[in-house]
N, C-alpha and C positions, 0 to 999 in steps of 0.2 A: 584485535583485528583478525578477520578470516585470515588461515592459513592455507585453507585451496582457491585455488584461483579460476577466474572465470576460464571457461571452454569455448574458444571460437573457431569458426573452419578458419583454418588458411587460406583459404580462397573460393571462393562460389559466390553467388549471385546477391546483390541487395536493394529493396526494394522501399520506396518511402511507405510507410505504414501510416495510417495514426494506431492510437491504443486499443479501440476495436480487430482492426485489420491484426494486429501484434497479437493479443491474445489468441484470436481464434487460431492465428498462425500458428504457435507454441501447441494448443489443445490437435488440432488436424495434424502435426508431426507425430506427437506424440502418440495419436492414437493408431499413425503409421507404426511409430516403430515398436511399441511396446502391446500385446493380444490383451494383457492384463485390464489397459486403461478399458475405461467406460467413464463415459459426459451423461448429467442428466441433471434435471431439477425442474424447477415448474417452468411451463413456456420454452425448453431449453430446445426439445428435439424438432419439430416442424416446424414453428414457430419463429424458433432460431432465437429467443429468448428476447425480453424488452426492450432490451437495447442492439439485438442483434448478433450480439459476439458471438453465440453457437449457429450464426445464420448457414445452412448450407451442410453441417456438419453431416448430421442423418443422413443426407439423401447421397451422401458422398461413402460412410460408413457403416452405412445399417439400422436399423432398429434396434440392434440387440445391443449396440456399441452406444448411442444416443437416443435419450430418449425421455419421456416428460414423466413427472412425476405428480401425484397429486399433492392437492392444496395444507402440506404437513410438513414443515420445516423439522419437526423433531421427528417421524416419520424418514425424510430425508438425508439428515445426519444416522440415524438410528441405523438405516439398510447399510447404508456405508459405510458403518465400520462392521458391521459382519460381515460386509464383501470384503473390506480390509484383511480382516480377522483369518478370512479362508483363502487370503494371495493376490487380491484385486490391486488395484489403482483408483479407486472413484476420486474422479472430479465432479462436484457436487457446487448449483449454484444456487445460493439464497438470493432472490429476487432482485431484494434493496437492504443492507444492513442490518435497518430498521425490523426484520424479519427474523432475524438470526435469537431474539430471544426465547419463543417456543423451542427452540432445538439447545437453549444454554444448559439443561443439564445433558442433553446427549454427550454435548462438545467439552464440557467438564469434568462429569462423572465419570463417562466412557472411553472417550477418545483420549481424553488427556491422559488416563491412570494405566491403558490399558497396556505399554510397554512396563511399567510397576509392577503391577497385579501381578502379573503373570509371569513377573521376574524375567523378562525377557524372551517368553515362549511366543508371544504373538506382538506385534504391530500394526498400528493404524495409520498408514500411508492414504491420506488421505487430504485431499487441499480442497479447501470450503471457501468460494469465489464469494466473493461481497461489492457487490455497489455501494457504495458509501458518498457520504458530502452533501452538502448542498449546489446552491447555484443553479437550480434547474427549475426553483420555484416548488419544491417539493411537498413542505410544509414542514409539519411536527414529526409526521412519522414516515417520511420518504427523503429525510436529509439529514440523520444524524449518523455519528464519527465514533463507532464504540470500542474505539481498537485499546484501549484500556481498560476493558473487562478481561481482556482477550491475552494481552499483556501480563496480566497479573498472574496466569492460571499457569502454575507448573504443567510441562508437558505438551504444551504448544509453541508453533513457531507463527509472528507475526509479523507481516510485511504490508509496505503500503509504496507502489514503483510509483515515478511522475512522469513517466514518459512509454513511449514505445517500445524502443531498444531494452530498457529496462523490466518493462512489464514480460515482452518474452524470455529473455533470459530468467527472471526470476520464477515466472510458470511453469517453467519445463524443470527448471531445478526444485519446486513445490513438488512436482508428480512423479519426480524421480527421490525425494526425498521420506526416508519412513519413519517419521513423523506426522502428527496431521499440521497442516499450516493454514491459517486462516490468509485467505489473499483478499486483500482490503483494496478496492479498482474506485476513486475518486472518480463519481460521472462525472462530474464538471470536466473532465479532463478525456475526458474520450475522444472526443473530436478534435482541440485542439490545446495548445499550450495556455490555460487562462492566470493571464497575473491578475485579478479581480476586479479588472475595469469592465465594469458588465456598461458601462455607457458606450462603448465603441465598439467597432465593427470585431466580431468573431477574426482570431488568426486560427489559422488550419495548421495541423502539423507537416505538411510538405514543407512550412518554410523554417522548420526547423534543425538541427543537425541529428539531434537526438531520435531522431522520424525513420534516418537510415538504417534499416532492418537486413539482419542477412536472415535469407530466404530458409537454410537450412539450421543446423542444429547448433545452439551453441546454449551457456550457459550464464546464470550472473548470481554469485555463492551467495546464500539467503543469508547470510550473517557480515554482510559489508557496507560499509556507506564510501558514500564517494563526492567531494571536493566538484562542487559544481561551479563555484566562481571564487579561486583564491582572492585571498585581500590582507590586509594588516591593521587593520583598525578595530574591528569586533568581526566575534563568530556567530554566525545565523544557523540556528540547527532547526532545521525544519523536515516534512514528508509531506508526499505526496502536491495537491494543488498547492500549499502553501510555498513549495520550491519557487514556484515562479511567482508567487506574490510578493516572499522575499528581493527577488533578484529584481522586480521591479520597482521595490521602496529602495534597494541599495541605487537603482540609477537615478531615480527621484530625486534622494538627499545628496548626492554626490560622495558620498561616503564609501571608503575601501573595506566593503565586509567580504568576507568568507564565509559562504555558504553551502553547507556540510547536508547533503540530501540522504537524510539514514536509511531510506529504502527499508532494510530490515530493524523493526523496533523490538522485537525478540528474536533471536539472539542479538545485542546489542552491539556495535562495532566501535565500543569504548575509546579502542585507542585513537582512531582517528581522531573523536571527540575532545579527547585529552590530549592532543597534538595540538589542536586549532586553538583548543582556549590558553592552553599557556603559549602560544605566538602571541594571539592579539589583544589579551586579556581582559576580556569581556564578552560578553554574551549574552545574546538575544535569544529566547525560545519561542515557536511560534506552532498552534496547530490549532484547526478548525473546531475541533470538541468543545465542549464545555469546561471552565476552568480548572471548577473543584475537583480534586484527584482525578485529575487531566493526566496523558501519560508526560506534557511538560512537565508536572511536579517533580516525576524519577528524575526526570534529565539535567531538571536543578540542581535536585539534590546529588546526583552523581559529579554536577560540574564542581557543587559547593566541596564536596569530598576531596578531589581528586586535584583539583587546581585551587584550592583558596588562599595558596602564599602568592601566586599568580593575576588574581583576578584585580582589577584597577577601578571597578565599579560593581555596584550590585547587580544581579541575574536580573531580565527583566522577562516575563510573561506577555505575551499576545496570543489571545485562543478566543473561542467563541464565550457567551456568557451564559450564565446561569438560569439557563430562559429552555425552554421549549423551543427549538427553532423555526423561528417565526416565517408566516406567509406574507402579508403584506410589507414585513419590516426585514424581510431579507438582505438587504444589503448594509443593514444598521447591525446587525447578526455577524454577518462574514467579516475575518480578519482582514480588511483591504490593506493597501498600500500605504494608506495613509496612516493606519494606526498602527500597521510595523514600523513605517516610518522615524514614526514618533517616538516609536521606544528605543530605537536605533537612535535618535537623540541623544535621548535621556540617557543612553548607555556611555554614549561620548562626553555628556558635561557632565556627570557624576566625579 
């Protein structure tokens, strides 16, 4: 478990956000208080990028502070870690995800080695914003989950917030941290809390708690997960959209689960992990990716290590499949409620 702890004001102002309004909140502080930062990527500066988040930034901060970059994901990892390199801050945004491959050996070779290398002469502080997920109708190559590449790679940190409150906190502690950190932003989730009932009416994040943003500067340590609905029956380890997919199969089945929102998937917040599964001993793993060395497999295999004089039934798996994710069959794709549900079962009559 982290040993520093989040950073909030004691008091000042807070305002309901969704995850849009939060981000760009975190990226507009920050580029108050620190000359270092600079925002850019394609779409980012006038624009205010595809989905908005940098909407407004530029005209507020500059050209030289925000600004668009062209059509070159490795291009755009590339500049930014030589701005690293020489004392920056770049916040750097890949589009959709799905985009972040052209820039994989940047964010490999370079960024990741380059506290190594250099035996600790330079640093790449540098956080690489990703839209990730489906749910928006995206297709093959505007809804995939690839925080398992990203994972794997010594020398990166990767996160994936499912709310508001959290998405700032963890942004500003991305840009303040020297490291680079891949920030992984689930669009499904920008606008509002979706537990994956795409049949009904959109909920918006005002009517959430987790919505309550403080205006000014606070933090949320890139290496903690946090306990989103204690229970005693099984533990639900989930990120990102899948949080509330969980919490909505736990009210479904009537089931007391515990569901563990890891926020950050490198560095890992073990213990907590290892706290919930020897309470309730069992364990559901659940995320939008694809199965095969999915980052569920680590989290099995850590549950299997760590807790198996503990465990009362077998780990179960719910993640996307080994498909391409599909256009017309999008919702046969996404891990609904129904099929966490189900393993939430399975996890009880084993």
């Amino acid at each position: 478990m982290s040993t520093s702890a989040p950073v909030v004001p004691a008091a000042g102002a807070r305002t309901r956000m969704t995850m849009i309004q939060a981000l760009r909140s975190a990226m507009d502080l920050m580029l108050e208080r620190d000359p270092d930062v600079v925002v850019y990527g394609e779409d980012v500066g006038y624009f205010g990028g595809v989905f908005r988040v940098t909407e407004g930034l530029q005209a507020k901060h500059g050209r030289a502070r925000v600004f668009d970059a062209p059509i070159s994901e490795g291009g755009i990892v590339g500049t930014a870690i030589g701005m690293a390199a020489y004392g920056l801050r770049p916040v750097v945004e890949i589009q959709f995800a799905d985009y972040s491959y052209p820039a994989y050996d940047q964010i490999v070779s370079e960024a990741a080695r380059l506290r190594y290398r250099s035996a600790g002469d330079f640093t790449a502080p540098i956080t690489i914003r990703m839209p990730c997920g489906g749910g928006i109708y995206g297709g093959q190559t505007h809804s995939q989950s690839p925080e398992a590449l990203f994972t794997h790679v010594c020398g990166l940190r990767t996160v994936m917030p499912s709310n508001p409150y959290d998405a700032k906190g963890l942004l500003i502690a991305a840009i303040e941290c020297d490291d680079p950190v891949i920030f992984l932003e689930p669009k499904r989730l920008y606008n509002g809390p979706f537990d994956g009932h795409h049949e009904r009416p959109i909920v918006p994040w005002s009517k959430h708690p987790l919505a309550d943003v403080p205006e000014g500067y606070y933090t949320v340590p890139l290496d903690s997960a946090a306990v989103r609905r204690p229970g005693a029956d099984l533990t639900v380890l989930a990120y990102g959209t899948m949080v509330h997919v969980a919490e909505a199969a736990a009210a479904e089945t009537g089931l007391d689960a515990e569901i563990v929102d890891l926020r950050s998937l490198w560095p890992l917040d073990l213990d907590t992990i290892v706290a919930s599964v020897k309470k309730t001993g069992r364990c559901v793993v659940v995320h939008e990716a694809t199965r095969t060395s999915g980052f569920g497999a680590e989290l099995a295999a850590l549950v299997q290590e760590h807790c198996f004089f503990h465990l009362e039934a077998p780990i179960e798996r719910v993640t996307g499949w080994d498909t391409p994710y599909p256009h017309a069959q999008e919702w046969a794709y996404f891990p609904g409620p129904g099929r966490v549900g189900a393993a939430m079962r399975r996890a009880m009559e084993a």
